[in-house]
DRENKEGU-321353 format. One record per residue (C-alpha): residue number from 1; residue in three letters; chain; x, y, z. Coordinates in steps of 0.2 Angstrom, whole numbers. Last residue first. Layout:
% DRENKEGU-321353
+-----+-----+----+-------+-------+-------+
|   i |  aa | ch |     X |     Y |     Z |
+-----+-----+----+-------+-------+-------+
| NUM | ALA |  A |     X |     Y |     Z |
...
+-----+-----+----+-------+-------+-------+
//
This chain:
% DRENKEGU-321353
+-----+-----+----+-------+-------+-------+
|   i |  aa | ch |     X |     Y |     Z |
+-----+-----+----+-------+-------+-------+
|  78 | UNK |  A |   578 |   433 |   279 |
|  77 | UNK |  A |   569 |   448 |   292 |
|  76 | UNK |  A |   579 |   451 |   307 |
|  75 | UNK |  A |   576 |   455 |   324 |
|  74 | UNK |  A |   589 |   461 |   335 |
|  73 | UNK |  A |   592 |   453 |   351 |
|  72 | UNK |  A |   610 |   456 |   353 |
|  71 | UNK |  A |   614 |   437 |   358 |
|  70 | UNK |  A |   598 |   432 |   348 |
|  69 | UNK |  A |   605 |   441 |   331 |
|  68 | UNK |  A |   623 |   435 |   334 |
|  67 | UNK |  A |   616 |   418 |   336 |
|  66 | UNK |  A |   605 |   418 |   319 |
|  65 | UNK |  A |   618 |   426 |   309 |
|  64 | UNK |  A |   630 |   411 |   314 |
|  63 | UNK |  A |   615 |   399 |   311 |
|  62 | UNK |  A |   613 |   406 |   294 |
|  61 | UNK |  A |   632 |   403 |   288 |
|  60 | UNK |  A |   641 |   418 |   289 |
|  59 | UNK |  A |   645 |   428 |   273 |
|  58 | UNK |  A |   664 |   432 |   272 |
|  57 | UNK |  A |   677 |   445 |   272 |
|  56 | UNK |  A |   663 |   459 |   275 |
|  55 | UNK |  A |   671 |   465 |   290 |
|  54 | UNK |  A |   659 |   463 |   303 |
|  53 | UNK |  A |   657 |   444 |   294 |
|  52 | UNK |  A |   677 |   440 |   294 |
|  51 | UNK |  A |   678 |   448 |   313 |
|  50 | UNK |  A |   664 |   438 |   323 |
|  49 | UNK |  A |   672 |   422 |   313 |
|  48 | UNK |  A |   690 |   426 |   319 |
|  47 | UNK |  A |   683 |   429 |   336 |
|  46 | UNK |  A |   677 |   412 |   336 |
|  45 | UNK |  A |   660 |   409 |   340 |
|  44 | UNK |  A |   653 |   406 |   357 |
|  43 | UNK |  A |   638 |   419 |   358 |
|  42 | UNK |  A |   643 |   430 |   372 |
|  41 | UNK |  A |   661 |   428 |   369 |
|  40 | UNK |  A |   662 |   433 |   351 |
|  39 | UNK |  A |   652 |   448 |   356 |
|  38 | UNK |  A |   663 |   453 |   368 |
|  37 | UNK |  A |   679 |   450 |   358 |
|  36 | UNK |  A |   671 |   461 |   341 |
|  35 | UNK |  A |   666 |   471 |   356 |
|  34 | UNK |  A |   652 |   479 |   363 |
|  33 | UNK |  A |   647 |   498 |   369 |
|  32 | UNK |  A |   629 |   492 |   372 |
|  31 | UNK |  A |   624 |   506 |   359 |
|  30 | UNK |  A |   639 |   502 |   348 |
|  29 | UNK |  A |   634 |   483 |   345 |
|  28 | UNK |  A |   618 |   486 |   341 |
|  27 | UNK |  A |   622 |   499 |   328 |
|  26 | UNK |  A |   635 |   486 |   320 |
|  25 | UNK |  A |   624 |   472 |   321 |
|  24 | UNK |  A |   609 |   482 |   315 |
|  23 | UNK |  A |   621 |   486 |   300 |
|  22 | UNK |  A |   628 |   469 |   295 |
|  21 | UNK |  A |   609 |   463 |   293 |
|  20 | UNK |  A |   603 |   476 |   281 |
|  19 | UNK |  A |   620 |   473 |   273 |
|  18 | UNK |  A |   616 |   454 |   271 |
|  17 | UNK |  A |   598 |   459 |   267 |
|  16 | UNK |  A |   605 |   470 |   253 |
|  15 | UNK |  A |   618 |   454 |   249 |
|  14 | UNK |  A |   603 |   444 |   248 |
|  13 | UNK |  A |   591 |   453 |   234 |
|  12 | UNK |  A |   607 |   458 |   225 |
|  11 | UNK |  A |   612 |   438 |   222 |
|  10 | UNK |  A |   593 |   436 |   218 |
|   9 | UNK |  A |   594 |   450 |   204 |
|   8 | UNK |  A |   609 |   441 |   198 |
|   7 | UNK |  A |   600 |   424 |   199 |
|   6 | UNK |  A |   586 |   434 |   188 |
|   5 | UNK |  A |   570 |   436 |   197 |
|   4 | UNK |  A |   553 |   428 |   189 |
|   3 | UNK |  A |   538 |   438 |   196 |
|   2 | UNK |  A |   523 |   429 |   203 |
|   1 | UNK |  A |   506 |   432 |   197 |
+-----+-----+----+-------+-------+-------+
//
């Protein structure tokens, strides 16, 4: 039997996953010693939109995540 979630517990669910996702970025970028600049570069988005989702200012729309992820090769779950 499926359990009914709240939209607040929804809201949770996904900005746990956004975290989740934030963090493997972060730790990905540090091992390969890139840049906010580098990594905007590499997967042809603004630097501007690299920055606002590094910094929590904005969620990304799914296709950013999604080409950050492939350029560092990181797996994430959605």
């Amino acid at each position: 039997m499926s359990k009914i979630i709240t939209d607040s517990e929804y809201v949770k669910q996904q900005e746990e996953k956004l975290l989740t996702i934030r963090s493997k970025v972060l730790k990905e970028m540090k091992e390969r010693d890139c840049s906010k600049h580098q990594l905007a570069k590499g997967t042809g988005l603004s630097y501007h939109t690299v920055h606002d989702f590094i910094s929590e200012r904005r969620v990304p729309k799914l296709d950013t995540i999604m080409r950050i992820a492939r350029y560092l090769s990181i797996m994430i779950n959605l």
